[in-house]
C-alpha positions as CSV (number, residue, x, y, z in Angstrom):
1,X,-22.1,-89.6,-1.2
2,X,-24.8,-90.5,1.3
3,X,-23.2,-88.7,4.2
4,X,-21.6,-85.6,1.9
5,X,-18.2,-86.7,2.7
6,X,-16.0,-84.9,0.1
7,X,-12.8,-87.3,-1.3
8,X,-10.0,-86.7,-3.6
9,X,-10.5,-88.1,-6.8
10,X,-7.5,-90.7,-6.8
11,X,-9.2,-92.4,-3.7
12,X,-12.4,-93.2,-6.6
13,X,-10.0,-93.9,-9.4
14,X,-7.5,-96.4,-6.8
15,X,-11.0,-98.4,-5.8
16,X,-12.3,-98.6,-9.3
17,X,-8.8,-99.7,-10.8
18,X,-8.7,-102.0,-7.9
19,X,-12.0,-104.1,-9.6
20,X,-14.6,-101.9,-7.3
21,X,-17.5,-101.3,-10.2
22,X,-18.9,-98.5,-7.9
23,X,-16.5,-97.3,-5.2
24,X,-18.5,-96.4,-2.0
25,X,-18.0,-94.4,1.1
26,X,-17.6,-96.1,4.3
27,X,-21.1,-94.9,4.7
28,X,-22.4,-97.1,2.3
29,X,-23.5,-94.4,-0.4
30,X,-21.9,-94.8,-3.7
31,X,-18.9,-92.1,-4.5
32,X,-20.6,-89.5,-6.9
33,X,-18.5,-87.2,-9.2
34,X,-18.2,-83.5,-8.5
35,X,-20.5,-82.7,-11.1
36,X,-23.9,-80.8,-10.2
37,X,-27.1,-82.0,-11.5
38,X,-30.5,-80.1,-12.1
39,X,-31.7,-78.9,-9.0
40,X,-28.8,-79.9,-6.7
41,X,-27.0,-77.1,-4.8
42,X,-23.7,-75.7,-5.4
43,X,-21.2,-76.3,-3.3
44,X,-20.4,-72.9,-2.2
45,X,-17.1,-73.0,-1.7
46,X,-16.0,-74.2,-5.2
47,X,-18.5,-71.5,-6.5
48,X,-16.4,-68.7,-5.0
49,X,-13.0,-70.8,-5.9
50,X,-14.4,-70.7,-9.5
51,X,-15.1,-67.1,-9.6
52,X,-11.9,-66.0,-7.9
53,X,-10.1,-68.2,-11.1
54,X,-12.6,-66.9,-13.8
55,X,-11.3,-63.3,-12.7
56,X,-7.4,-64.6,-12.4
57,X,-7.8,-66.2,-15.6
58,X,-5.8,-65.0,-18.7
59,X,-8.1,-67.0,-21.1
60,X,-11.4,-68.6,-20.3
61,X,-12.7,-71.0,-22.1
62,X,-16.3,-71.9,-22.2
63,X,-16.3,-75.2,-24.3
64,X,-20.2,-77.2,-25.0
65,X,-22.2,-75.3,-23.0
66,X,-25.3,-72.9,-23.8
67,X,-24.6,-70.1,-21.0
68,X,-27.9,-69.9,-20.3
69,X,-28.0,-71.4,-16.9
70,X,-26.1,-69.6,-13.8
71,X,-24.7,-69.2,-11.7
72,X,-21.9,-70.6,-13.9
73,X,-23.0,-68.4,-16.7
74,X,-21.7,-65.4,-14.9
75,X,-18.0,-66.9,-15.5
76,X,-17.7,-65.5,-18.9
77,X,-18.2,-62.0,-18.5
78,X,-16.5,-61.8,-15.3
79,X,-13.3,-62.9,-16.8
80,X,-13.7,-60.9,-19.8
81,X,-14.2,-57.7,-16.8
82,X,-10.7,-58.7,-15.7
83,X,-8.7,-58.6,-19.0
84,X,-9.1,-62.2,-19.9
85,X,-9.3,-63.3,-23.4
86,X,-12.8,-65.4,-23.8
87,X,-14.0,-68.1,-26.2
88,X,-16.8,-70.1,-26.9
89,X,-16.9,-73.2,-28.5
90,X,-20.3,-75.0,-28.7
91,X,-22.4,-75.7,-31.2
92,X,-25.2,-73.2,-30.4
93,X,-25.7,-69.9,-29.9
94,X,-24.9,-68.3,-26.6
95,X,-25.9,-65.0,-25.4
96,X,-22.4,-63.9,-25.3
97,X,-21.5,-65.3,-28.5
98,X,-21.1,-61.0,-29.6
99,X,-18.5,-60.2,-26.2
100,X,-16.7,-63.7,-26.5
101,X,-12.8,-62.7,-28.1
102,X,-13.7,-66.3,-30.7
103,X,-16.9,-67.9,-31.2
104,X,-16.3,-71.8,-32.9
105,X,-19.4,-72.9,-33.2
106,X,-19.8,-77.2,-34.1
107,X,-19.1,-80.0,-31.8
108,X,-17.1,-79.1,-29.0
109,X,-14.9,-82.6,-29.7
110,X,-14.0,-80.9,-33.2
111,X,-13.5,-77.1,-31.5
112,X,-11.6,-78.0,-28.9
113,X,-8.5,-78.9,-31.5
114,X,-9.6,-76.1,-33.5
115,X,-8.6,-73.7,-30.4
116,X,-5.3,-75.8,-29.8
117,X,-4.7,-74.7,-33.4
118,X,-5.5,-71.5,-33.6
119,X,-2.9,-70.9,-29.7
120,X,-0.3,-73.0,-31.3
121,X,-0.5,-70.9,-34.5
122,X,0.5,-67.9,-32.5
């Protein structure tokens, strides 16, 4: 958004239900997704929310990324420090492919059921 104005996603999803193509903010600028792009900031905040989970988590799972570009690649390791089981599934090579608990290495829309499999297994 134009202004930075932050909005729960339901507001987006009501409007573009509702026959709005491109939900906008009352300032005009078009609703954007939380995502980050190349060369945008981070959103502090959510950073440090992300890292608090990544060390509360009991299993992270890094799923069609590289790892190569932080600070998001710091998530990994961090919850492997705290106990958590870790795995990777993307179809390259990461640098923590040797620390990760399970490495599946394809498409991420084929690993992801893989995983399910492999937890439900258990």
């Amino acid at each position: 958004m134009g202004c930075h104005r932050r909005a729960e996603r339901a507001v987006a999803q009501a409007a573009w239900e509702g026959g709005t193509a491109v939900p906008c903010c009352p300032c005009g600028a078009p609703w954007k997704p939380a995502t980050i792009s190349f060369g945008q900031a981070l959103v502090e905040a959510d950073l440090s929310r992300a890292l608090r989970a990544a060390a509360a988590a009991d299993l992270f799972v890094a799923a069609g990324t590289s790892l190569v570009v932080g600070p998001v690649n710091q998530m990994l390791p961090i919850a492997a420090r705290a106990g958590a089981r870790t795995a990777i599934l993307t179809a390259s090579e990461t640098p923590y492919d040797a620390v990760a608990d399970l490495k599946l290495a394809g498409p991420v829309e084929m690993m992801l059921p893989a995983l399910r499999d492999r937890v439900l297994a258990r």
